[in-house]
N, CA, C and O atoms as CSV, one atom per row, in Angstrom:
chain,resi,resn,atom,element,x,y,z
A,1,UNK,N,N,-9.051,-18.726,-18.754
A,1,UNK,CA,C,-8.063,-17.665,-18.667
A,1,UNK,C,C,-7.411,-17.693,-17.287
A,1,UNK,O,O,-8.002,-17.987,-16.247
A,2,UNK,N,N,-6.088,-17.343,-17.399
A,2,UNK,CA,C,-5.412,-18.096,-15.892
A,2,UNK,C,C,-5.515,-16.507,-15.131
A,2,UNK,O,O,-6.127,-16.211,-14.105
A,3,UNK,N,N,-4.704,-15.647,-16.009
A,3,UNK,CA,C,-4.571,-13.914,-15.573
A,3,UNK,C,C,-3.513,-13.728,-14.831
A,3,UNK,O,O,-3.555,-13.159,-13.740
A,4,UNK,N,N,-2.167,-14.328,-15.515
A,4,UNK,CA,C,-1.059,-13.777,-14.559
A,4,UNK,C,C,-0.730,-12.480,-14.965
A,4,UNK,O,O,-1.134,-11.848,-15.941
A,5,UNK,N,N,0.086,-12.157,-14.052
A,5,UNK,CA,C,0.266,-10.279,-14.227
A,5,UNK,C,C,1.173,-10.016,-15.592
A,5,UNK,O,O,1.091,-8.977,-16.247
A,6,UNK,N,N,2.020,-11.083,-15.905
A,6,UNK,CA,C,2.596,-10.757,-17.063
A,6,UNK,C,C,2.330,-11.575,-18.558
A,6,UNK,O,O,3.158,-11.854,-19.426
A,7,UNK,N,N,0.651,-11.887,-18.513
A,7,UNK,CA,C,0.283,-12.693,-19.700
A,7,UNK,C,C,-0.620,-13.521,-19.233
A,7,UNK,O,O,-1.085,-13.355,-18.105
A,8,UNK,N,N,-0.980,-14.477,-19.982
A,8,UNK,CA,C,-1.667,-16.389,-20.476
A,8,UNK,C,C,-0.390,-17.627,-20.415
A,8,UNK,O,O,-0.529,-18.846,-20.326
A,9,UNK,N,N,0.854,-16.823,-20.497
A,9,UNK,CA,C,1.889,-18.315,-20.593
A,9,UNK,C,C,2.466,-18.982,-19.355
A,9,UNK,O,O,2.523,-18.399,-18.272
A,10,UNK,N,N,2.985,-20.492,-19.596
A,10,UNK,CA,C,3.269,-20.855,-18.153
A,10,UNK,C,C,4.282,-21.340,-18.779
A,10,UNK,O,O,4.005,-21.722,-19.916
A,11,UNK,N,N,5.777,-21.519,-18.334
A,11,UNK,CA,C,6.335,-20.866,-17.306
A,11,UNK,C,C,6.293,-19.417,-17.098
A,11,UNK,O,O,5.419,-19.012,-17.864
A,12,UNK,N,N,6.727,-18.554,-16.536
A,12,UNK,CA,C,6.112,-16.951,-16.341
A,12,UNK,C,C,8.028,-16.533,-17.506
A,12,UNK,O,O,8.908,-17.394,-17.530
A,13,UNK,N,N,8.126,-15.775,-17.923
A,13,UNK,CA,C,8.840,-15.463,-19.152
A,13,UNK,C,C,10.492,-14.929,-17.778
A,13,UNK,O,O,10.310,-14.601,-16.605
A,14,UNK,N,N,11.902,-15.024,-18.490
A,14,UNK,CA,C,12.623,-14.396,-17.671
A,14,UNK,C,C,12.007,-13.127,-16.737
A,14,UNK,O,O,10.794,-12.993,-16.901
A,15,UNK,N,N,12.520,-12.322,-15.937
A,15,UNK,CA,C,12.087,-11.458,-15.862
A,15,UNK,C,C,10.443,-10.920,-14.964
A,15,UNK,O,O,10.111,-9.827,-14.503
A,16,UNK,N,N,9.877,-11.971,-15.006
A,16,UNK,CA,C,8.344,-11.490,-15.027
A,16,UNK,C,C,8.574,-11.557,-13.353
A,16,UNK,O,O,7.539,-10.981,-13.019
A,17,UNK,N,N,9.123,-11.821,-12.332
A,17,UNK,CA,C,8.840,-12.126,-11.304
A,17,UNK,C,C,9.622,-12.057,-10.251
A,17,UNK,O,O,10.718,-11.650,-10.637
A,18,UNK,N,N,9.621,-12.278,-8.926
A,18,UNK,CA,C,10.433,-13.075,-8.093
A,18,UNK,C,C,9.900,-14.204,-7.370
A,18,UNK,O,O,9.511,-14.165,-6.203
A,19,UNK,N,N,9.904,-15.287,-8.183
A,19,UNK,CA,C,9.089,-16.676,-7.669
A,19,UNK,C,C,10.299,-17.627,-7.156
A,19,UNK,O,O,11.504,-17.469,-6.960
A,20,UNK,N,N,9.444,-18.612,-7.045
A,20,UNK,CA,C,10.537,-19.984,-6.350
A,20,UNK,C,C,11.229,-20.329,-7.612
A,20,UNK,O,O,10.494,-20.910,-8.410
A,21,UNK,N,N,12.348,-20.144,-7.978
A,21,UNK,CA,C,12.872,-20.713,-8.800
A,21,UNK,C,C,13.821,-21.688,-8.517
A,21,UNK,O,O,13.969,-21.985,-7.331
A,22,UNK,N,N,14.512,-22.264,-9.383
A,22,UNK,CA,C,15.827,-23.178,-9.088
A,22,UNK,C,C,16.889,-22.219,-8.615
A,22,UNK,O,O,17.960,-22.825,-8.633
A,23,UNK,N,N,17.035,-21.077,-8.231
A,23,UNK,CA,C,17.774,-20.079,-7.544
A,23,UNK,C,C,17.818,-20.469,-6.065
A,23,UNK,O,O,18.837,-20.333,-5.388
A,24,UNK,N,N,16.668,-20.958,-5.597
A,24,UNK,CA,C,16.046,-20.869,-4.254
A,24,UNK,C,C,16.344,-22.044,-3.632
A,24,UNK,O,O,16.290,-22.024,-2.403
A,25,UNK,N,N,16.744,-23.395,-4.346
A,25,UNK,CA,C,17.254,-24.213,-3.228
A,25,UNK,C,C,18.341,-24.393,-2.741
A,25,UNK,O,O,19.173,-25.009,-3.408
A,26,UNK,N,N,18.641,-23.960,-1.560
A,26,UNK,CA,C,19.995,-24.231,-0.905
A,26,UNK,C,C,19.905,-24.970,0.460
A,26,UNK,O,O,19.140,-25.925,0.602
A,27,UNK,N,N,20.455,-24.652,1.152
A,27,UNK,CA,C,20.485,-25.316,2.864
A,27,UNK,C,C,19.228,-24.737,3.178
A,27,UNK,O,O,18.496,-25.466,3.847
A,28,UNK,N,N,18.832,-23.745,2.907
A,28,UNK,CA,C,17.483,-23.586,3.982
A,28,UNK,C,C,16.340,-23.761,3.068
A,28,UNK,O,O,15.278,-23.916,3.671
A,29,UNK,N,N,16.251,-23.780,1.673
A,29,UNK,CA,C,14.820,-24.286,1.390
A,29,UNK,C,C,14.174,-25.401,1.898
A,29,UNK,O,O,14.783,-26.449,2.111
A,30,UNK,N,N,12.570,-25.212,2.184
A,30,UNK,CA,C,12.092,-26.384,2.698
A,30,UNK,C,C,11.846,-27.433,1.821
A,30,UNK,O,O,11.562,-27.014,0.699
A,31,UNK,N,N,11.852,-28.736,1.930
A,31,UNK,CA,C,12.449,-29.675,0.700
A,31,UNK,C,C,10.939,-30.040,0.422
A,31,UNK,O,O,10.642,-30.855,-0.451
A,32,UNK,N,N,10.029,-29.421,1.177
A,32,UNK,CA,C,8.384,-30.034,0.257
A,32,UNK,C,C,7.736,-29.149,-0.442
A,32,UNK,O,O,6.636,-29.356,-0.955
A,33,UNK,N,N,8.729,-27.520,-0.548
A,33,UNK,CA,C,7.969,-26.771,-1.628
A,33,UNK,C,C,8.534,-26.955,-3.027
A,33,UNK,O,O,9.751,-27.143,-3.022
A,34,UNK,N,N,7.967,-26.948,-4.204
A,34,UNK,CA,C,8.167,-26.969,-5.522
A,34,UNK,C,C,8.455,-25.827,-5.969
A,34,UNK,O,O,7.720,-24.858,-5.777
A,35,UNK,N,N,10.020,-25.741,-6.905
A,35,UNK,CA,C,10.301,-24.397,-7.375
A,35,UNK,C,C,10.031,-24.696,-9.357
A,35,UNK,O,O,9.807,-25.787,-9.880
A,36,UNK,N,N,10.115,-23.776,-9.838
A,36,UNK,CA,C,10.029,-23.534,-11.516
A,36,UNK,C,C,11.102,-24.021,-12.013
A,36,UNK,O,O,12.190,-23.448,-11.955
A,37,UNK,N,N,10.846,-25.430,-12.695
A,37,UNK,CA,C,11.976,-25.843,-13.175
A,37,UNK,C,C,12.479,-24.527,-14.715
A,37,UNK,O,O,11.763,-23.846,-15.449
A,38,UNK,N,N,13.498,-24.636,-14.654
A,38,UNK,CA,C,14.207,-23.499,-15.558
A,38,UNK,C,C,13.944,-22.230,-15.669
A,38,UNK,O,O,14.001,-21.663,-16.760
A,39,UNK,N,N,13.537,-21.458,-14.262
A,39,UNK,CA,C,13.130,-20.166,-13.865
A,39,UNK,C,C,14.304,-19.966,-12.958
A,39,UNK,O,O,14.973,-20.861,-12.440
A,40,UNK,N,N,14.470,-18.635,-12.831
A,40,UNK,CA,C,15.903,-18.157,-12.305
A,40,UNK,C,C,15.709,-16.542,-12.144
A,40,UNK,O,O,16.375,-15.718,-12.770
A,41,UNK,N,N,15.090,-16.354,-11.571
A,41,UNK,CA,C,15.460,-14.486,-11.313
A,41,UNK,C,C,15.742,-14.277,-10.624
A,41,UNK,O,O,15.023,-13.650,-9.845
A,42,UNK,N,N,16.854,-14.567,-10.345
A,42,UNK,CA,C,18.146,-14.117,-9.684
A,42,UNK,C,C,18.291,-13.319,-7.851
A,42,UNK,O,O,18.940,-12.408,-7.335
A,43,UNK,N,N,16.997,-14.586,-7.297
A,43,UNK,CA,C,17.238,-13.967,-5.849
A,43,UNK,C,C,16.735,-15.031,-5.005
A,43,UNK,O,O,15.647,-15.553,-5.247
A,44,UNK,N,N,17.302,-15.307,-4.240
A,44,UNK,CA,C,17.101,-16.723,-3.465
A,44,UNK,C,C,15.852,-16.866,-2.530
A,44,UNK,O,O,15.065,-17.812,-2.484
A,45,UNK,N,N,15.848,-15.240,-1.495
A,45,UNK,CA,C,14.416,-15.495,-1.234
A,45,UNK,C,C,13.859,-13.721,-1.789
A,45,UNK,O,O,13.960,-13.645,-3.014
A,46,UNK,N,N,13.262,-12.215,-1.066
A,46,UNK,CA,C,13.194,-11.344,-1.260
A,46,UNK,C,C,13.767,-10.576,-2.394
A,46,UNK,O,O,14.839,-10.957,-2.864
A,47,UNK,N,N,13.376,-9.898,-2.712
A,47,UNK,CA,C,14.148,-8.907,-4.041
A,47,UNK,C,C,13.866,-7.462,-3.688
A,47,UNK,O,O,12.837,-7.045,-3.158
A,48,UNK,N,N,15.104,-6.638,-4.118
A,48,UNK,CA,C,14.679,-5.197,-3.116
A,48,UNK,C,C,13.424,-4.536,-3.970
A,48,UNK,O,O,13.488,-4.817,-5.167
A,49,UNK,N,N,12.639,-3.962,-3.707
A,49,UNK,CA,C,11.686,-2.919,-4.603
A,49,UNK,C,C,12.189,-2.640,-6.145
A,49,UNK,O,O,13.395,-2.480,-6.330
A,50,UNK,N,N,11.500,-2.595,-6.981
A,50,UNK,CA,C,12.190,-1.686,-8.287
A,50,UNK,C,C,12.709,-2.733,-8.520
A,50,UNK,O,O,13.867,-2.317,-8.508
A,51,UNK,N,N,12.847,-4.226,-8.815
A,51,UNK,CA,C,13.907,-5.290,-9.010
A,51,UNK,C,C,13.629,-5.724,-10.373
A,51,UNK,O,O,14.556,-6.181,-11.042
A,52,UNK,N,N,12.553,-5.638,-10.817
A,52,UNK,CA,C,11.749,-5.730,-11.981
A,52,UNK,C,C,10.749,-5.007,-12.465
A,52,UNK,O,O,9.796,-4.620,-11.788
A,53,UNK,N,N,11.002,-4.672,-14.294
A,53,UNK,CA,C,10.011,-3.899,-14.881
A,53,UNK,C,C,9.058,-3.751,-14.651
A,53,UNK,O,O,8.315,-4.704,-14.419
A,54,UNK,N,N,8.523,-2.111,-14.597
A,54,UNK,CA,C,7.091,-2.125,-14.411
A,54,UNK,C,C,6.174,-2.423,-15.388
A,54,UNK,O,O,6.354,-1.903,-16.489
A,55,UNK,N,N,5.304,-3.090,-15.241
A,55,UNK,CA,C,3.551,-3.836,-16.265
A,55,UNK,C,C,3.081,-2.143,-16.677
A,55,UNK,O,O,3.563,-1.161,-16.113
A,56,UNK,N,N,2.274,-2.099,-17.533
A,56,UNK,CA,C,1.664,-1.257,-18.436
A,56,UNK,C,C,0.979,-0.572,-17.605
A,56,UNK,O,O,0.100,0.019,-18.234
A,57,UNK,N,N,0.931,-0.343,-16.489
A,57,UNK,CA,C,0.239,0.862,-15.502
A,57,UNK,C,C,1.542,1.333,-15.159
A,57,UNK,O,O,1.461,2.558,-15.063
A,58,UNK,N,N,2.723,0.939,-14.924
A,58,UNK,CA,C,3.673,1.963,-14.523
A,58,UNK,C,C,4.062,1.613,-12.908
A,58,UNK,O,O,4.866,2.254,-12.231
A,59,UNK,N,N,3.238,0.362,-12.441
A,59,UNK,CA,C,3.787,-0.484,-11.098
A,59,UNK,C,C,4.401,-1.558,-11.308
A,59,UNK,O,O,4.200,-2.488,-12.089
A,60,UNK,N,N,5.375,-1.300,-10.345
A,60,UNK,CA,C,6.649,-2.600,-9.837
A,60,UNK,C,C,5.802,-3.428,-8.892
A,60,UNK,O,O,4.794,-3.187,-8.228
A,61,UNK,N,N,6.905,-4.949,-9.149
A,61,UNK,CA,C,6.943,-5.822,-8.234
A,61,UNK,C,C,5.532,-6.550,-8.409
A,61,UNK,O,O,5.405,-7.537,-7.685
A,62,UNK,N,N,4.524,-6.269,-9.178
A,62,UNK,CA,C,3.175,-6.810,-8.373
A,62,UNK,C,C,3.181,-7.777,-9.014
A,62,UNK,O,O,1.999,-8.103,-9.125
A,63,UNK,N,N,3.885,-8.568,-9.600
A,63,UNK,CA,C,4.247,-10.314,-9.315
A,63,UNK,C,C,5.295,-10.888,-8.297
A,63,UNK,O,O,6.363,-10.305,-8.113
A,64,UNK,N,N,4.975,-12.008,-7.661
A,64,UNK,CA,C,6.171,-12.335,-6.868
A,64,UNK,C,C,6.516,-11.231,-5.367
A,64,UNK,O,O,5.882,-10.273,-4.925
A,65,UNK,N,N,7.373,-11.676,-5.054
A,65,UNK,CA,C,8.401,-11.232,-4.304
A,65,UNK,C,C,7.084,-11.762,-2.284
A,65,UNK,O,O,7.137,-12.750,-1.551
A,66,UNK,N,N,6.168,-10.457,-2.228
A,66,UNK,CA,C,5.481,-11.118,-1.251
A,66,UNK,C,C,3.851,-11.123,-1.923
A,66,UNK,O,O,3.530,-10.609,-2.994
A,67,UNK,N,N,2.952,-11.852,-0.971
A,67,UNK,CA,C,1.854,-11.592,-1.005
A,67,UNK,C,C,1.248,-10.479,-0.779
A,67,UNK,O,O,2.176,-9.669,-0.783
A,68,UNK,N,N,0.329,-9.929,-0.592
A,68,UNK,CA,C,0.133,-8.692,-0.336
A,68,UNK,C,C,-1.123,-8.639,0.727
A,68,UNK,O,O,-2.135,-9.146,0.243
A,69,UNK,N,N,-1.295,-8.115,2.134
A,69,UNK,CA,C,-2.588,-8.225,2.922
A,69,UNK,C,C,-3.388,-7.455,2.118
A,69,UNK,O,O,-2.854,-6.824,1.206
A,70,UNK,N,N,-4.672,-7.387,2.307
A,70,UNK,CA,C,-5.885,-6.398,1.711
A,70,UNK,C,C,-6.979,-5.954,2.799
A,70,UNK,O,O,-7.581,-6.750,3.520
A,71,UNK,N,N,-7.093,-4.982,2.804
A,71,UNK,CA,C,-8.094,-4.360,3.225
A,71,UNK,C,C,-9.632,-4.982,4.153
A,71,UNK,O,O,-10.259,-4.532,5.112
A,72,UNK,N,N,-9.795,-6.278,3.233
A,72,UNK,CA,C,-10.805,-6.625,3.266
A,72,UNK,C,C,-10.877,-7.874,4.107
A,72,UNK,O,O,-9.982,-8.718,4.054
A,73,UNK,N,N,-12.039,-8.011,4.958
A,73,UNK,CA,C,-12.195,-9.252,6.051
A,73,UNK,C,C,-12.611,-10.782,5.183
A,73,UNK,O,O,-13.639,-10.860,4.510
A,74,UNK,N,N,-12.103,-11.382,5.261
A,74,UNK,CA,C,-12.083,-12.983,4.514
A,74,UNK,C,C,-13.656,-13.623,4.825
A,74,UNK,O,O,-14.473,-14.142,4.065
A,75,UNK,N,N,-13.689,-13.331,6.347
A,75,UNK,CA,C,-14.817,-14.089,7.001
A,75,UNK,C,C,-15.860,-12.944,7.799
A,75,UNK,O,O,-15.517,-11.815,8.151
A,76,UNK,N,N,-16.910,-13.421,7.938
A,76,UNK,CA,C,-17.756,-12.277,8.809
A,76,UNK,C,C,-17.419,-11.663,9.981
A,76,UNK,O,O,-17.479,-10.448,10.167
A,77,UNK,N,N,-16.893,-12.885,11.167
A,77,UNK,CA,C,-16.265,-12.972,12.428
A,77,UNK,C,C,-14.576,-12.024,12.248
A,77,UNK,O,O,-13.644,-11.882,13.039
A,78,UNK,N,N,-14.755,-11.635,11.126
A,78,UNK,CA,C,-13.056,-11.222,11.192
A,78,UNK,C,C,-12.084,-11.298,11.845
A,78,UNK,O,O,-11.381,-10.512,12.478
A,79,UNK,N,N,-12.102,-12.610,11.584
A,79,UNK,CA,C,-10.521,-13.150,12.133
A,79,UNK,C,C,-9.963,-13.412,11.125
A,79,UNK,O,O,-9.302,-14.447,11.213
A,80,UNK,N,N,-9.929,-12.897,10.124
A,80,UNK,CA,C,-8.946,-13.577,8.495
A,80,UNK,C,C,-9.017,-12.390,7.452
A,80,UNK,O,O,-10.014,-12.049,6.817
A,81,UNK,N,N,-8.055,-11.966,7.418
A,81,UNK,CA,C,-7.895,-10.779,6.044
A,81,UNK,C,C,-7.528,-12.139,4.758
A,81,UNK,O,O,-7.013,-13.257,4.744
A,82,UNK,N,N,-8.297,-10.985,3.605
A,82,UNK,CA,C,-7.703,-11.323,2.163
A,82,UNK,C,C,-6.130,-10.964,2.152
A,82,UNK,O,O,-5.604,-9.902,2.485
A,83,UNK,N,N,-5.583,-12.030,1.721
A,83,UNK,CA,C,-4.113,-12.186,1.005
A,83,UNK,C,C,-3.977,-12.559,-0.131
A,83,UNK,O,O,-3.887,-13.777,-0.285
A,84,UNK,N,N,-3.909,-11.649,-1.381
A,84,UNK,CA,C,-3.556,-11.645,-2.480
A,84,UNK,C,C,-2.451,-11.740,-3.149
A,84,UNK,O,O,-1.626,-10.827,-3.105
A,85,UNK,N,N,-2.220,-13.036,-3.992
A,85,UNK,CA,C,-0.665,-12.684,-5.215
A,85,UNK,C,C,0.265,-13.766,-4.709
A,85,UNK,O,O,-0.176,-14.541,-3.860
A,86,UNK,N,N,1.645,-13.910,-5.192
A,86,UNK,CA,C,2.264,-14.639,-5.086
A,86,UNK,C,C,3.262,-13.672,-4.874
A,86,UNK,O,O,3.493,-12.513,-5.217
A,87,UNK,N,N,4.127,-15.164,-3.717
A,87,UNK,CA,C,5.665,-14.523,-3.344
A,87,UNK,C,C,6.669,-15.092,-3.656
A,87,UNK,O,O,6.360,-16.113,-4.271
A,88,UNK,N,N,8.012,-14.951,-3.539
A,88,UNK,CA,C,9.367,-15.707,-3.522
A,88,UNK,C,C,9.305,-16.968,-3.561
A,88,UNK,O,O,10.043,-17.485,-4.399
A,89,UNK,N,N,8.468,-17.878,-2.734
A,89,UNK,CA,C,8.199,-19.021,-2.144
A,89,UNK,C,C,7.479,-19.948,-2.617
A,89,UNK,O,O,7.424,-21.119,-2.244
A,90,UNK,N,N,6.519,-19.071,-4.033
A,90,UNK,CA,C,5.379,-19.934,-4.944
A,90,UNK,C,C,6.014,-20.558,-5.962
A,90,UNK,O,O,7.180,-20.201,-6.132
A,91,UNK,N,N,5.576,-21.410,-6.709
A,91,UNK,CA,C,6.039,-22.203,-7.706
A,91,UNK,C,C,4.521,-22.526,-8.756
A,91,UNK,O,O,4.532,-22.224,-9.950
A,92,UNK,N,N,3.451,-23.085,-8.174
A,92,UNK,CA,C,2.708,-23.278,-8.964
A,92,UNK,C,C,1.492,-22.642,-9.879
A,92,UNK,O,O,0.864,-21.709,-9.380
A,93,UNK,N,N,1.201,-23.017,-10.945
A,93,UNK,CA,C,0.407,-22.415,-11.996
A,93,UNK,C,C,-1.082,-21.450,-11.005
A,93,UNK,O,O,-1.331,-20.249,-11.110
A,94,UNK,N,N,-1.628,-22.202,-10.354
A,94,UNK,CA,C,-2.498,-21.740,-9.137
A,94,UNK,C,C,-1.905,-20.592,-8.694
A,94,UNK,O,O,-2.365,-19.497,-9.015
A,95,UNK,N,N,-0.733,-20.727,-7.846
A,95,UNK,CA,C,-0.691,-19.895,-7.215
A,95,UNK,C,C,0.205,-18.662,-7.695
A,95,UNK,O,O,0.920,-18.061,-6.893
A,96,UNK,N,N,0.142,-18.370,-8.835
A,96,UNK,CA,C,1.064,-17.222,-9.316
A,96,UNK,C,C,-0.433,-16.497,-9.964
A,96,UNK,O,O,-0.540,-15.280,-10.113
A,97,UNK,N,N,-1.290,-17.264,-10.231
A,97,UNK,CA,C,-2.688,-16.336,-10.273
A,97,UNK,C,C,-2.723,-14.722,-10.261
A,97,UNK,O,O,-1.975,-14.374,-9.347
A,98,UNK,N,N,-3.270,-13.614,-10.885
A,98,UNK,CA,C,-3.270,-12.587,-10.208
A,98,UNK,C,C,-4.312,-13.019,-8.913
A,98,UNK,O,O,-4.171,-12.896,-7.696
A,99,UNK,N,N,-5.530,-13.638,-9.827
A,99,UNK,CA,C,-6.489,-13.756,-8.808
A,99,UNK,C,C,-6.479,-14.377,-7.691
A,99,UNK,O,O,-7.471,-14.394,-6.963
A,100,UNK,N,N,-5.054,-15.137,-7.317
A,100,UNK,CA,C,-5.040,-16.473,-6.231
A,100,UNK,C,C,-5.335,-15.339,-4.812
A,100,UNK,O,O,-4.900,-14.206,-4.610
A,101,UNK,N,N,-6.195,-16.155,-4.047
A,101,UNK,CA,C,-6.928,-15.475,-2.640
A,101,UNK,C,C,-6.316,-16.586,-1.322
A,101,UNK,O,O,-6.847,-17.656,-1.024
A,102,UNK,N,N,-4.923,-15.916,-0.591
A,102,UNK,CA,C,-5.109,-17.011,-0.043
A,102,UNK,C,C,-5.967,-16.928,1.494
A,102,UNK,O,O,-6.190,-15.915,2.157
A,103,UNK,N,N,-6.384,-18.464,1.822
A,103,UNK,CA,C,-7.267,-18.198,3.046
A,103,UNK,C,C,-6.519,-18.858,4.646
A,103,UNK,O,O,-5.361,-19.265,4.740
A,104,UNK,N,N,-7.527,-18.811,5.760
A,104,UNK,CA,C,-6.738,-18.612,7.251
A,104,UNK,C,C,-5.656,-17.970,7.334
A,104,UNK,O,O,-4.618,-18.580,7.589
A,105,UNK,N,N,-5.661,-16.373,7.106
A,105,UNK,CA,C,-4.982,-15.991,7.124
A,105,UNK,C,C,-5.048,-14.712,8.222
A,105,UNK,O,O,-5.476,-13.636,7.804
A,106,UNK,N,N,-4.733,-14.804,9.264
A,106,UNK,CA,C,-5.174,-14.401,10.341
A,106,UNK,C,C,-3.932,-13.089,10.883
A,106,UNK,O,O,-2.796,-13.320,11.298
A,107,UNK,N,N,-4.579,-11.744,10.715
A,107,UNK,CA,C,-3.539,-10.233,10.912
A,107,UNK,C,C,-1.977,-10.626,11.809
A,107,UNK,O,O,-0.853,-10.171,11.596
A,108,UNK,N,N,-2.450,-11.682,12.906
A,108,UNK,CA,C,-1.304,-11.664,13.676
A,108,UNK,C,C,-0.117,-12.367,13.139
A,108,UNK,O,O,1.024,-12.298,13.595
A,109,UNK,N,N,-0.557,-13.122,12.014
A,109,UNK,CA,C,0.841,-13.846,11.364
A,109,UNK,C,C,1.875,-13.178,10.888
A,109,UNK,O,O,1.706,-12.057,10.409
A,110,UNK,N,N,2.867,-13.648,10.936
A,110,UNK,CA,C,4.355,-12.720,10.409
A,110,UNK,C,C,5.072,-14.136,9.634
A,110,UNK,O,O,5.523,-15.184,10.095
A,111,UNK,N,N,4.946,-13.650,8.373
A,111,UNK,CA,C,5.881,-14.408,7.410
A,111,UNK,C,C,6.894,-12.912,6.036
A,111,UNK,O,O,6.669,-11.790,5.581
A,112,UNK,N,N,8.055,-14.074,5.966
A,112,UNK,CA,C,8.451,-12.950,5.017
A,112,UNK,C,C,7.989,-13.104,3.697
A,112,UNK,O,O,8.250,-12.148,2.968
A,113,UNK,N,N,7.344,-14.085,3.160
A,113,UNK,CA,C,6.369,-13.947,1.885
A,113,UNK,C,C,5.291,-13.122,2.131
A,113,UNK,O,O,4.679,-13.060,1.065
A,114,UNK,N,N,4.612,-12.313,3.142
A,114,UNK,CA,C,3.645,-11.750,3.197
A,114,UNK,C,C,4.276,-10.307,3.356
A,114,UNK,O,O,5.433,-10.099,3.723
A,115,UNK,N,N,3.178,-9.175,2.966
A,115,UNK,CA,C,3.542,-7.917,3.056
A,115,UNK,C,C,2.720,-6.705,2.854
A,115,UNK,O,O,1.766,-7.139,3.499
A,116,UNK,N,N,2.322,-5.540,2.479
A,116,UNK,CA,C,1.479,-4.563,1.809
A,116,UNK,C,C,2.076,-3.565,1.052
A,116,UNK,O,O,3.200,-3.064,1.093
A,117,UNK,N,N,0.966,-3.346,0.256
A,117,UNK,CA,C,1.615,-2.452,-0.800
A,117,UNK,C,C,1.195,-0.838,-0.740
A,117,UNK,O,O,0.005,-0.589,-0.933
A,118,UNK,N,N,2.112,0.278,-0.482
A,118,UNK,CA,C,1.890,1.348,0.285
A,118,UNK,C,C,1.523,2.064,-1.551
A,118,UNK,O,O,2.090,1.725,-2.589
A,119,UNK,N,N,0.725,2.803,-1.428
A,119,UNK,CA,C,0.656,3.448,-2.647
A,119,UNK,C,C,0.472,4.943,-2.300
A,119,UNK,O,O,0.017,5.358,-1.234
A,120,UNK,N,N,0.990,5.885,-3.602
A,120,UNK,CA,C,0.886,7.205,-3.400
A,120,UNK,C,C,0.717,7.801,-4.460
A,120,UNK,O,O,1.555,7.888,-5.357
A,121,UNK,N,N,-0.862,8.473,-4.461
A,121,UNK,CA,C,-1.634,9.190,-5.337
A,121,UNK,C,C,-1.043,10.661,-6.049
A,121,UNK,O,O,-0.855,11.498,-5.166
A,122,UNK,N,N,-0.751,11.103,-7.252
A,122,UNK,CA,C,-0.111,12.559,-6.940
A,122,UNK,C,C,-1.488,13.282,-7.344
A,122,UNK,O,O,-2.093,12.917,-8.352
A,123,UNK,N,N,-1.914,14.214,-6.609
A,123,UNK,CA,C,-2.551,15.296,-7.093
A,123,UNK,C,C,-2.410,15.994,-8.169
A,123,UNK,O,O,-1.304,16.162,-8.683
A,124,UNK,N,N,-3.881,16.659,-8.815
A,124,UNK,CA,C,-3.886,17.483,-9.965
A,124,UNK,C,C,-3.131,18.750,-9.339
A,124,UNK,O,O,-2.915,19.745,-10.031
């Protein structure tokens, strides 16, 4: 079972994402990442919030667009947070995973595939 956020199928369906697609190569893609051949959602790199349907809990975005930091220390020495999910920039079956974990991933880095996801609880 692979467990992408929008099913078992590969390619990920119109719609399901904001991944590397054939949208994404122009002058500045880097020419050694792999995009989805015949995938296209319609944004070259970022997509604003709300860009795509929400999954059966009623949350956006949580395919694609960035990775997401987590909470949690990678290594004992904590120098490496968990980075979960796929961004703009992914292409492969691996890495569109819900479960993909990526590693050396160290708080001080700044990429625009990386990001967090602010959530807000409503009270009874």
């Amino acid at each position: 079972m692979r467990g992408y956020p929008w099913g078992e199928d590969w390619p990920p369906p119109k719609g399901a994402g904001n991944f590397a697609g054939e949208e994404a190569i122009d002058e500045n893609w880097w020419y050694f990442l792999p995009v989805i051949e015949g995938y296209n959602d319609g944004y070259v790199r970022t997509s604003p919030m709300g860009g795509f349907a929400a999954n059966r809990y009623g949350l956006y975005d949580m395919a694609g667009n960035a990775c997401q930091w987590c909470d949690d220390w990678l290594d004992d020495r904590h120098l490496y947070r968990v980075v979960r999910g796929s961004s703009w920039c992914d292409a492969s079956p691996d890495d569109l995973r819900s479960s993909k974990i990526w590693i050396n991933e160290a708080p001080v880095y700044r990429y625009s595939h990386r990001g967090f996801r602010c959530l807000v609880a409503q009270g009874n």
